[in-house]
N, C-alpha and C positions, 0 to 999 in steps of 0.2 A: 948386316953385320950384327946386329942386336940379338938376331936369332941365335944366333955364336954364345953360348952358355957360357965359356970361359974370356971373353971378350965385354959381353952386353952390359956387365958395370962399371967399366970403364969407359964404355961409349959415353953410355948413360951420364957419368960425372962430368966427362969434357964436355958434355951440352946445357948441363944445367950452370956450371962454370962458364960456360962462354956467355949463358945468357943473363946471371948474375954480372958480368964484365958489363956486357951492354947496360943495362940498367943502369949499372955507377956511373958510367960513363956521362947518358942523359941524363942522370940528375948531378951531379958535377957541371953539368954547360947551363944548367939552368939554375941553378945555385940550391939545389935540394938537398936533403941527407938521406943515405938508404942504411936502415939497420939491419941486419944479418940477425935474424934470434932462433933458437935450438929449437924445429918444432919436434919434437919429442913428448906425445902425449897429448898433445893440444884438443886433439878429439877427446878423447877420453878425460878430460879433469873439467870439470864442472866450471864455467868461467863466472858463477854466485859463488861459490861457496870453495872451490878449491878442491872439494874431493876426487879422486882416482878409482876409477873404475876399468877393469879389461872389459872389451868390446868388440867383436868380430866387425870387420867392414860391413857385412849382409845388414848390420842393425844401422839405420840412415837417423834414425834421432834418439838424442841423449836423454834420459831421463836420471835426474841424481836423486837418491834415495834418502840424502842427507837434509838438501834444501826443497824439493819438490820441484827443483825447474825442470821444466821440457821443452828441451829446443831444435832445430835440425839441428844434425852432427858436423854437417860444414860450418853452418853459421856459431857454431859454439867453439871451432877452431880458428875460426876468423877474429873472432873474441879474444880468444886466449892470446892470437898473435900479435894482433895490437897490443893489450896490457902489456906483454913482456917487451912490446917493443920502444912504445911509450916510458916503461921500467927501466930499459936501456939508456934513454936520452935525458931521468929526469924529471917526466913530468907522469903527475899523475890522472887517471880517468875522470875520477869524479871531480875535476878542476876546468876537464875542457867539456866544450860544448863543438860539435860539428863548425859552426861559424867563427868560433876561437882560434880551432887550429889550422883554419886554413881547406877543410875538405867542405865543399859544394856539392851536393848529392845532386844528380841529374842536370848540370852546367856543365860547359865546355865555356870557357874563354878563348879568344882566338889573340895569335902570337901579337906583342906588340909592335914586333918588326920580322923580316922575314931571316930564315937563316939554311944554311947549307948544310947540309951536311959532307963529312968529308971524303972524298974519292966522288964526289956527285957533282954535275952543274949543275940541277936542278933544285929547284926550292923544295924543302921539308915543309911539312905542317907542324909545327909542335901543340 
């Protein structure tokens, strides 16, 4: 159905909507916050220094002209998405540290207790 030109962005929104639902959902049972932030540009704006630059997909890393960073293009929007997302709730970057806010790079904790999920009898993993 995607293939369907006059159809494919409306598929498209009910799936990224349904899967936005899910997310809130599991982090709502586990008592976490999910922030929603505009990515709009995120590749493109330099996550030192702020400046904007147009950039075809085919270029895979940012280079800003302004402050000399070079970095991949993902990880410079992964950048950008935090900051704003962080901006959202409050808090600022240069305040946390990894261990502050709660992310553990390469851990996995296992659930304290087991739990269901719903329409299932079997036990989730969380």
């Amino acid at each position: 159905m995607v293939k369907n030109h006059c159809l494919a962005k409306a598929i498209s929104d009910v799936a990224w909507n349904q899967l936005v639902g899910f997310i809130q959902y599991k982090a709502a049972r586990d008592g976490k916050l999910v922030v929603l932030v505009p990515p709009e540009y995120t590749s493109q704006e330099c996550s030192v220094c702020g400046h904007r630059q147009e950039m075809p997909l085919k270029v895979r890393t940012y280079c800003c002209p302004v402050c000399g960073n070079t970095i991949d293009r993902d990880v410079n929007a992964a950048r950008n998405i935090l900051e704003r997302g962080l901006f959202q709730v409050g808090r600022d970057t240069t305040e946390l540290k990894p261990a502050e806010n709660g992310i553990r790079l390469g851990q996995r904790t296992a659930p304290t207790q087991p739990f269901y999920e719903p329409g299932t009898t079997s036990k989730g993993v969380g």
